[in-house]
C-alpha positions in Angstrom: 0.0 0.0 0.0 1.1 3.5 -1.1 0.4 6.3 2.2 1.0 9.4 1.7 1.3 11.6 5.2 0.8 15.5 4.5 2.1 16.8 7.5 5.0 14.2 7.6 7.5 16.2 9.3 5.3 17.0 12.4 5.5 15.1 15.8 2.8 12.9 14.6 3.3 12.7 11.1 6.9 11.6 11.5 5.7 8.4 13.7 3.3 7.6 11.1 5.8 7.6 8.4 7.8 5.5 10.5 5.1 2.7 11.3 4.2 2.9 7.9 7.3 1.4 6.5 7.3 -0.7 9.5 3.7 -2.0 7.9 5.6 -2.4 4.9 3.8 0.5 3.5 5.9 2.4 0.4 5.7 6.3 2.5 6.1 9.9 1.0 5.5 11.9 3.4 4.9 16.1 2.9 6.5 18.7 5.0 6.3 22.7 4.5 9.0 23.5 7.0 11.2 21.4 9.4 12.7 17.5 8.0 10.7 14.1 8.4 14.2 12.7 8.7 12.6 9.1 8.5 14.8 6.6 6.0 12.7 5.3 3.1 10.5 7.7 3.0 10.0 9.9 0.2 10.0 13.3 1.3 8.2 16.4 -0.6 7.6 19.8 0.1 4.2 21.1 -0.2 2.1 24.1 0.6 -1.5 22.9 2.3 -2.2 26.0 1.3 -1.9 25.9 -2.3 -5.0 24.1 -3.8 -2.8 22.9 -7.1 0.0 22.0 -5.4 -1.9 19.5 -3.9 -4.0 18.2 -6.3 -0.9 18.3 -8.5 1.4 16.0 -5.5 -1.8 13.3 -5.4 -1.8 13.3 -8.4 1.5 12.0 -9.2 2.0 10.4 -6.1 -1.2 8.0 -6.8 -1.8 6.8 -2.9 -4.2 4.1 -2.1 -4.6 6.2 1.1 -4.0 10.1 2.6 -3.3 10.6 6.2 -3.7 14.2 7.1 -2.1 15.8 10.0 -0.7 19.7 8.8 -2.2 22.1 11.2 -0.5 25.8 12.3 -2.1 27.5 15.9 -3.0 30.7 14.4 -3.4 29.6 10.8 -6.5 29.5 9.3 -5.1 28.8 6.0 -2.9 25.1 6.6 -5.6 24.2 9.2 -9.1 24.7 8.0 -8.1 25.6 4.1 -5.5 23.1 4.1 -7.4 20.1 5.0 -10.2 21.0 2.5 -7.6 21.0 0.1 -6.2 17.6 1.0 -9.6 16.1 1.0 -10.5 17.2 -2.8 -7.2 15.9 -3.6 -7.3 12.5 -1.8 -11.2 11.9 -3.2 -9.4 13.1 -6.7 -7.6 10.0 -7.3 -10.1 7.3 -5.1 -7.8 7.8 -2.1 -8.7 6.4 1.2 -8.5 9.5 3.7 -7.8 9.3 7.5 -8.1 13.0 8.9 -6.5 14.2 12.6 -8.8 16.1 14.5 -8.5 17.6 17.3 -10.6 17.9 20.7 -9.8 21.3 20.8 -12.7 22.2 18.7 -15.3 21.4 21.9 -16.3 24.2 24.1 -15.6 22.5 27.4 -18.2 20.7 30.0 -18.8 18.3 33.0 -19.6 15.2 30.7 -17.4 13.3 28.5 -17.5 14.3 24.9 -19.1 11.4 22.8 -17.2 10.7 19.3 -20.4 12.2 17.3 -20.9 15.7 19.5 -21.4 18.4 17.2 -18.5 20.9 18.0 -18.7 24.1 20.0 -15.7 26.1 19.6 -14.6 28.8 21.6 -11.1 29.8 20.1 -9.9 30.5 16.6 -7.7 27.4 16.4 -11.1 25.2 17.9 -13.1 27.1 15.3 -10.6 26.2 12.2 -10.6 23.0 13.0 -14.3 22.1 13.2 -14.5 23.9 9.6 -11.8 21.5 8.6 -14.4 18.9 9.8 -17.0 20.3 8.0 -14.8 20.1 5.1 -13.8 17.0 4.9 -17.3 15.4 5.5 -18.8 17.4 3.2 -16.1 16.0 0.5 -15.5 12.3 1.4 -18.1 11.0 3.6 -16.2 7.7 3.7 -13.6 9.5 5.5 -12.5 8.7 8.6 -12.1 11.7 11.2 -9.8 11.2 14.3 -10.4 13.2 17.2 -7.7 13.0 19.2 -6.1 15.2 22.8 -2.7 16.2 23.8 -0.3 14.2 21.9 2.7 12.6 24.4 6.0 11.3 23.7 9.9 12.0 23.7 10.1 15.0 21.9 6.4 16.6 22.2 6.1 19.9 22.7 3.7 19.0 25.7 6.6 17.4 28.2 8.6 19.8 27.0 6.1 22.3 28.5 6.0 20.3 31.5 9.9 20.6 32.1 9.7 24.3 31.3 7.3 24.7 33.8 9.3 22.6 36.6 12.0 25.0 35.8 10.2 28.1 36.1 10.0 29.2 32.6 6.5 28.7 31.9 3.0 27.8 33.3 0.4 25.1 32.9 -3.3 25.7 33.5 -4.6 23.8 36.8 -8.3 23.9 35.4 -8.1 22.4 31.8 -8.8 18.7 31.7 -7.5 16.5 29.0 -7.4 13.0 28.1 -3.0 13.0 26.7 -2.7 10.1 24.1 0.9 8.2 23.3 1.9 9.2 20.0 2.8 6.0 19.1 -0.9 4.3 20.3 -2.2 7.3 18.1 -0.2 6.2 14.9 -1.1 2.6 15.0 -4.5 3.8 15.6 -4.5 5.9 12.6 -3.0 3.2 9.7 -5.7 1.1 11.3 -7.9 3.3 9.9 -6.5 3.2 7.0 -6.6 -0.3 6.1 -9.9 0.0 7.5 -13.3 1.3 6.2 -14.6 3.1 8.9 -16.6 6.1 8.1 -17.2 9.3 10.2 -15.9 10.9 13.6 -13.7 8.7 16.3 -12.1 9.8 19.4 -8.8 8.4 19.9 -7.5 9.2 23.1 -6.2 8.1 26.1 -8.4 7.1 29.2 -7.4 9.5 31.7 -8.4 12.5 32.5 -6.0 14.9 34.0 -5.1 18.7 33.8 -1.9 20.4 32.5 -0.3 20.6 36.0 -1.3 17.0 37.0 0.6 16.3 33.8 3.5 18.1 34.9 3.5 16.6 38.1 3.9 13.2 36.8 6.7 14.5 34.3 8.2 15.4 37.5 8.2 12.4 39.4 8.9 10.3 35.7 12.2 12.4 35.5 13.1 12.8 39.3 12.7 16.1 38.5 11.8 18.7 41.9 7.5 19.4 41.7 7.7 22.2 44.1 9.6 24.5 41.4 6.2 23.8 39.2 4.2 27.0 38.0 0.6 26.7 37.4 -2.5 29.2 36.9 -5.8 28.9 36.0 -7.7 30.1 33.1 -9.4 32.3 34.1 -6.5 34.3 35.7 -5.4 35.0 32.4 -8.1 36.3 31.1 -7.9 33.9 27.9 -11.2 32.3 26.4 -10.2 28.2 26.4 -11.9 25.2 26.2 -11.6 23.9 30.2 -12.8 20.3 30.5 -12.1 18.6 27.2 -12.8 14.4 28.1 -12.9 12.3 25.2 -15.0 9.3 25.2 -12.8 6.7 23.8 -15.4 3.8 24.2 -15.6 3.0 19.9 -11.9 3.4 19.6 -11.3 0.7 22.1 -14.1 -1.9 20.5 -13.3 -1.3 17.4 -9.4 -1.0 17.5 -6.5 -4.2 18.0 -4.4 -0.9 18.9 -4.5 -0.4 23.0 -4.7 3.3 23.5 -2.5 3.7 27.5 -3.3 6.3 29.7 -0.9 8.9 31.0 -0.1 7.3 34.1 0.7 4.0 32.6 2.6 6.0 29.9 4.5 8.0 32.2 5.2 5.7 35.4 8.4 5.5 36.7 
């Protein structure tokens, strides 16, 4: 199977490259800025924001299936734009097309987010990416749409916020809940997906629940590292409109995936 990973030089997109070949899947994997630095896979620059380029790169490259992970914060463009893009593209050449979500596009609330809630954003970035759900479905309702949380590993920018925060050089909210998901259980989940034909919105995430600065107190005691140093606020000291408490239910995923999505305190345990 040919897989081609737009976004392939992201933290995600990288280890989905890498399982890929590991699959035996031939890879080529997109990246705007930054290296995918994965051997055997095919690596080509492209602009999600460029509707030709696009079509142009599926075109030639011919995949049996598209996974889709570019997004950009404050970017409009890559995130909502982008994924539109990707989709017309993918459905172009009778591509099979696994999306990445994100849980960020939920407004926040006591109750667990089911895997079909309509989205209620409260911040650009949330607001882009439902519109990049709206998007795809709209396009390719075969595709499959992954909902996922924060995204843990080596290298992710979320324990690296952790540590910053343990040192005093940044700040995690005490009053936004989360379900963090291993990246690597998230990229087995997504190829999958792929060689799957499951239709429609999924939450992939990981079973517990905990805020930023419960996260960072388990970095801590992971990496013997000193929690009284941690810095933490909450939302609403800042003054910042964000989704609070974000839990995915998870319940599909697990019946319906081989893949065993860990929670953080298995993942991080010392």
């Amino acid at each position: 199977m040919r897989v081609l990973v737009v976004g392939g030089s992201g933290f995600l997109g990288r280890e989905v490259c890498r399982r890929g070949l590991g699959l035996g899947c031939s890879v080529v994997g997109s990246f705007y800025a930054g290296e995918i630095s994965v051997p055997g896979v095919a690596a080509r620059r492209l602009d999600v924001t460029d509707r030709a380029a696009v079509r142009a790169l599926v075109a030639e490259v011919r995949p049996d299936a598209v996974v889709a992970t570019p997004y950009r914060y404050d970017d409009w463009a890559v995130t909502a734009d982008g994924a539109a893009h990707v989709a017309v593209a993918a459905a172009e050449v009778g591509a099979r097309l696994v999306h990445v979500s994100s849980d960020a596009l939920h407004a926040g609330r006591p109750t667990p987010y089911a895997d079909d809630d309509p989205p209620a954003p409260v911040h650009a970035y949330g607001a882009a990416k439902a519109a990049a759900e709206t998007a795809v479905r709209a396009i390719d309702p075969g595709a499959a749409l992954v909902r996922t949380s924060l995204i843990l590993g080596e290298g992710s920018k979320q324990i690296q916020l952790c540590r910053d925060a343990l040192a005093g050089r940044a700040v995690l909210f005490s009053d936004e809940l989360r379900c963090p998901i291993d990246v690597g259980d998230l990229a087995d989940a997504v190829l999958e997906l792929v060689a799957s034909s499951y239709a429609g919105l999924l939450n992939v995430a990981g079973p517990d629940a905990v805020s930023r600065a419960e996260l960072g107190l388990l970095v801590a005691e992971r990496d013997g590292l000193d929690p009284a140093g941690l810095r933490t606020i909450t939302s609403a000291a800042t003054g910042l409109v964000r989704p609070l408490d974000v839990r995915l239910d998870s319940t599909r995923a697990t019946g319906l995936l081989r893949t065993r999505l860990r929670g953080v305190r298995e993942l991080l345990a010392s």
